[in-house]
N, C-alpha and C positions, 0 to 999 in steps of 0.2 A: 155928240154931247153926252152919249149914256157912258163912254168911256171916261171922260174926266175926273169923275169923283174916284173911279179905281185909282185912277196915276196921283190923284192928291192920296190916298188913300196907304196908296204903295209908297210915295215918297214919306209920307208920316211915319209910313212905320218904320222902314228906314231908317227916318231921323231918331227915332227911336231906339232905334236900335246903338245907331252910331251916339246918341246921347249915353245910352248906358253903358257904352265901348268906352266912350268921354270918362264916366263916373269911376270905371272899375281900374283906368287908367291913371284917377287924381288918388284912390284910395291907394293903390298900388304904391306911389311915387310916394302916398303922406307916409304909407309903410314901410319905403325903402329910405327913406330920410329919418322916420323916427328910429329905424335901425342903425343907420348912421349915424345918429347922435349916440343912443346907447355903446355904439361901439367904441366911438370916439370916448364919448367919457371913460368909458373901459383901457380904452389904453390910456389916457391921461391918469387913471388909478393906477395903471401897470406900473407907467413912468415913476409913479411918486414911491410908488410901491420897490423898486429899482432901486432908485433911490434910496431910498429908507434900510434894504437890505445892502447897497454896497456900502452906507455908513458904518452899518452893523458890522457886514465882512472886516471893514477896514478899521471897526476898534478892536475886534477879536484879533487879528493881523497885527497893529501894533499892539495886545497884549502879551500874545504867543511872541515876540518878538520879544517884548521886556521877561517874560518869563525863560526865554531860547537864554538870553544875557546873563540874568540870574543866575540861571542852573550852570553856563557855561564858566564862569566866576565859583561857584560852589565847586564844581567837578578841579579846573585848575587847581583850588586849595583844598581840594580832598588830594589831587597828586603830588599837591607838594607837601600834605604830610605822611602820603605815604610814603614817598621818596626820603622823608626826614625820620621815620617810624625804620625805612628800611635800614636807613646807615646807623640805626641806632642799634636794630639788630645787628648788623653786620657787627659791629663797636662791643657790644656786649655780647657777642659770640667770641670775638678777639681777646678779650678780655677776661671771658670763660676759659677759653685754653692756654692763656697765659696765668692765671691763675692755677688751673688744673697742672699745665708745666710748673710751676710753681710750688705748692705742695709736693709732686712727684720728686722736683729737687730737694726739696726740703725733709721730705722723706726718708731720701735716700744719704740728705747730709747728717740727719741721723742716727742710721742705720750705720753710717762710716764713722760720728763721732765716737760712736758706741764701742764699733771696733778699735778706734783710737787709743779708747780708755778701758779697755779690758783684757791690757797688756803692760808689763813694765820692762819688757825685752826692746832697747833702743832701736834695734835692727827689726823687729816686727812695727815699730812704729813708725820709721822713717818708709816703710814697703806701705804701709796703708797708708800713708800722707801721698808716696807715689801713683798707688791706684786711684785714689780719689783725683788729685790732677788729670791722670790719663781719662777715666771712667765718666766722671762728676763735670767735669773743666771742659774735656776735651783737650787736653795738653799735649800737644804732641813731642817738642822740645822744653826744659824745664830745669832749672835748678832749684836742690832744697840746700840751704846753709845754714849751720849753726854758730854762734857765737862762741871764738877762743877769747876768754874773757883773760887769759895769760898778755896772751900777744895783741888782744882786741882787733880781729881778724875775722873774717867769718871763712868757714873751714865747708868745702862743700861734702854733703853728708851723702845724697842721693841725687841722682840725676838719668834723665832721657833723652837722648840723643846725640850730638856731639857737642856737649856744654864742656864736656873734661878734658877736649881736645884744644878749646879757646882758652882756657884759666893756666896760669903758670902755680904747678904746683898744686891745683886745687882751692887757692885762697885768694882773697882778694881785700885788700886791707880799706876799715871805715875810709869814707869820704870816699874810694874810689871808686873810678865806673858808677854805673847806675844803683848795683847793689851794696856797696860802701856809700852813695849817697843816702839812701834812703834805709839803710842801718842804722847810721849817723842822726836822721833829722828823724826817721819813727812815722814819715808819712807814703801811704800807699801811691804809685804809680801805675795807670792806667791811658792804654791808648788805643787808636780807634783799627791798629794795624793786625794783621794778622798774622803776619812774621814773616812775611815770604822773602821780604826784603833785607829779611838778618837783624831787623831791631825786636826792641823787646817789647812785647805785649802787654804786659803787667809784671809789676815787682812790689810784695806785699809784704810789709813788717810782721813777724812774727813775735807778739808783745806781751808782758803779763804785768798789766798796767803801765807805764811809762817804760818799763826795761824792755829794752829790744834782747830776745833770744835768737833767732834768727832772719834768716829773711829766704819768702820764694822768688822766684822767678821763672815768667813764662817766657820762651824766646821765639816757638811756632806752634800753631794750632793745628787740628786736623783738619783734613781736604775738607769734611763736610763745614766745618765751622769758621762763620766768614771773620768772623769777630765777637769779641766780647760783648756780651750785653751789658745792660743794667743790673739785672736778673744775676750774673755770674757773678758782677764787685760784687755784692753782696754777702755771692756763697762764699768767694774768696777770703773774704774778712771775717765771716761768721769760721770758715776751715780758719783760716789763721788764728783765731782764738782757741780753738780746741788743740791745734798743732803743738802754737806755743808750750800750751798746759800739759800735754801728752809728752813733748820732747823733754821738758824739766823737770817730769816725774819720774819718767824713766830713767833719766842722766841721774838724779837725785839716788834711784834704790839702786841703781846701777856701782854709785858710789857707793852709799850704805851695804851693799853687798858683798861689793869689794873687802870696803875696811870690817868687816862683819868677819867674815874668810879668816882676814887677815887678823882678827883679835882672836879669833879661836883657834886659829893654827896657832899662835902665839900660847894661848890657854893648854893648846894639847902639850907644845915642847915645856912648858912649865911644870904640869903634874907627870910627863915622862921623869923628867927632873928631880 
């Protein structure tokens, strides 16, 4: 009977013990549960949080995109105006050395009128009208003619290549052929050939104001030169005005020279006399 009170004793405290095993076990659990709520709510802030940033990613995303558009639209019309900027350079660099060609010729048509007219020797004249074709033109075959205003004929005065072996006589009367037409009517002919084929490249009235003196003609050009520009009628007709003026100045003292001579030889057998 003295044992009983130990074995309640022992069992008490036991329960005791297993009670506060009980206690440390519910604290535990409330601990591991209010961690789980915290946690939980933590990631339901995550989520929102997620959320919230892939809105963000995704109006940055479509902003960089309209800005990607933008810039790619800008850049396009920066290339097409540099592409319009380049051909404009290119345009006015072309146009720089047609110009600079240009003046060079103009220079040099000049430099040849000049020589035209500081001469009244016919035969120095019709050789500078030659050079110039050959030099200036590029002429490689060519007739120069003057007007016989007796027979109204045009007489060929100077020439290159085999143009004296085509003409009977050297003359070729108004209205005929190309240079009898355009003797005749007083207007310039120009074509796009170069003469390889035997036609004539250009045939220019030689005029001093409506009166034709005489007339050129091109009938081939040189290897390098494929054709006549623009640039060449030009010189051609500005040459053909100085030509005109230089051939009838010279014909003119050439005369007056003559009959000059000839009144003073006349004057010397008079006071022999």
């Amino acid at each position: 009977m003295s044992e009983k009170p130990d074995e309640i004793l022992t069992l008490f405290s036991k329960s005791e013990e297993l009670l506060e095993m009980f206690r440390k076990g519910r604290a535990f659990t409330e601990e591991l549960m209010s961690e789980n709520e915290r946690l939980r709510y933590r990631i339901v802030q995550l989520e929102k949080e997620k959320m919230d940033l892939s809105g963000t990613l995704m109006r940055e995303v479509e902003r960089l995109r309209l800005e990607n558009g933008q810039m790619s639209q800008k850049l396009d019309f920066l290339d097409g105006r540099f592409h319009e900027i380049e051909a404009e350079n290119k345009d006015f660099a072309q146009r720089y050395v047609e110009v600079e060609e240009q003046n060079e010729n103009l220079a040099n048509l000049y430099v040849a009128s000049y020589q035209l007219h500081s001469t009244l020797d016919p035969g120095e004249v019709v050789q500078c009208i030659k050079e110039i074709l050959m030099n200036l033109i590029g002429s490689e075959e060519f007739g120069l003619f003057v007007v016989d205003e007796e027979t109204s004929e045009l007489v060929l005065a100077g020439w290159e290549g085999e143009i004296a072996a085509r003409l009977d006589r050297g003359r070729v009367a108004f209205g005929e052929g190309l240079e009898g037409i355009v003797a005749l009517k007083g207007d310039p002919f120009f074509t796009e050939d170069a003469g390889d084929r035997g036609e004539v490249c250009a045939c220019i009235p030689l005029k001093i104001k409506e009166r034709v003196v005489g007339v050129i003609a091109i009938y081939k050009l040189l290897p390098h030169k494929g054709r006549l520009s623009a640039l060449d009628h030009q010189l051609l007709e500005l040459l053909a005005g100085h030509a005109a003026t230089a051939l009838v100045s010279s014909k003119l003292y050439a005369t007056a020279d003559r009959k000059l001579k000839t009144i003073e030889g006349f004057m010397s057998l008079l006071r022999v006399k």
